[in-house]
N, C-alpha and C positions, 0 to 999 in steps of 0.2 A: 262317066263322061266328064271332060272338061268344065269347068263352070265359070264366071267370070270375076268370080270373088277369086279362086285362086292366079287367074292373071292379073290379077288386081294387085295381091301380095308380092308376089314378083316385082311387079312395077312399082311399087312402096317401097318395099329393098333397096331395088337399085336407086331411085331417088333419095333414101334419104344416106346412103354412100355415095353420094353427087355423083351417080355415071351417067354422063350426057347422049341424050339424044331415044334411046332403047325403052324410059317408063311413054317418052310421047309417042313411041311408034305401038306399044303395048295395048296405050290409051287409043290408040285408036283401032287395033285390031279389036277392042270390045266392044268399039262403037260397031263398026264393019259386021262381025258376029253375032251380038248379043241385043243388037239396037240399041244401047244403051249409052251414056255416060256414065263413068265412075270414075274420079282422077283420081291417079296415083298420089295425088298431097293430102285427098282429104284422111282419116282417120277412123279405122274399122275394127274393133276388137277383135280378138278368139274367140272363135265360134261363132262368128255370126254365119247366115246363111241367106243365098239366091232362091228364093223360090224358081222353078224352070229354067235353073242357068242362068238367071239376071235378067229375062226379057223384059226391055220398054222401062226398065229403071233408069232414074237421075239421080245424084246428089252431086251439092254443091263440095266444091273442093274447100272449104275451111270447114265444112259439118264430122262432126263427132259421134262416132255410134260405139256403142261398149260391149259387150261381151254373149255371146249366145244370142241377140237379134236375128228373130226371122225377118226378112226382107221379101214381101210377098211379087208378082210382077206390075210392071206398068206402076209403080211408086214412086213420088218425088221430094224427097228430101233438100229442101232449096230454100234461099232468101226472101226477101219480101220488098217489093219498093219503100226506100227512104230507112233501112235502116242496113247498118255493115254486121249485126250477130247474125249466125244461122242457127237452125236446133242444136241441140243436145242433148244425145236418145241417148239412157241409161243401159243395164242389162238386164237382160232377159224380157224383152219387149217385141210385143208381135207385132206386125204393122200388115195390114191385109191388104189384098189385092187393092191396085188405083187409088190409094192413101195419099193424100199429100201432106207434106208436114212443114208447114211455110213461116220462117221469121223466126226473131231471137227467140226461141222455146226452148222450154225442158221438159222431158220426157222422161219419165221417172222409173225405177224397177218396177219388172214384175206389169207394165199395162200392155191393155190389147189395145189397139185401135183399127175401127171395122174396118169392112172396105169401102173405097168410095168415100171417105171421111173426109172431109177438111181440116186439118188442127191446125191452129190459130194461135191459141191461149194455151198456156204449160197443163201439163197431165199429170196429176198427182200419182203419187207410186200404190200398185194394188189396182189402179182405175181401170173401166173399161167406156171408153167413149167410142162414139159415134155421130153419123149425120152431116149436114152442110149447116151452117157449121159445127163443126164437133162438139156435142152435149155429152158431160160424163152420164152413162148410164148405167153404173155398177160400180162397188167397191168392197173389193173381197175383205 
């Protein structure tokens, strides 16, 4: 089945070969399908993955994600009032279901973050946090 990561890539293609008009009509067929927001400008490694096709996911369009990230559903990778950085999710970083991951952060290789977490504050690499707000609670 279709997923929304790979309309996603398409739309990243054609935008960054400036073809007009076709990544916002894409972007919005994954809104329409998927419930979601993902724009084509923001920046998604190889291999990352939708949990269930992307449902109820967001990320902001200048966020960074790297390589083999699971992306679990209903997850919001977004800004934070009063500042212009968004995250910066390393690779191989799980993010569970309803995760938000809000403001200039970095998100380091190798962490899980639960579901339903709020991350706030950068997540050191190996970590596993959790919670409102997110407490590291494990480091391999």
């Amino acid at each position: 089945m279709i997923n929304a990561i790979y309309i996603y890539r398409i739309a990243n293609l054609l935008y960054r070969y400036k073809v007009p008009l076709i990544p916002s009509f894409l972007k919005l067929v994954i809104f329409l399908v998927y419930n979601s927001s993902i724009p084509y400008q923001c920046t998604i490694g190889k291999g990352t993955r939708l949990g269930y096709g992307g449902i109820g996911v967001v990320i902001h369009k200048r966020a960074i994600i790297g390589n083999h990230v699971m992306i679990g559903t209903n997850v919001t990778i977004g800004g934070k009032s009063g500042h212009y950085d968004v995250p910066k999710i390393g690779n191989n970083v799980y993010i569970s279901t309803g995760a938000a991951v809000l403001g200039p952060i970095v998100i380091e290789d190798n962490a899980v973050i639960g579901a339903n977490a709020v991350v706030i504050c950068d997540v050191v690499k190996d970590a596993v946090v959790g919670g409102v707000p997110a407490k590291e609670l494990k480091t391999k």
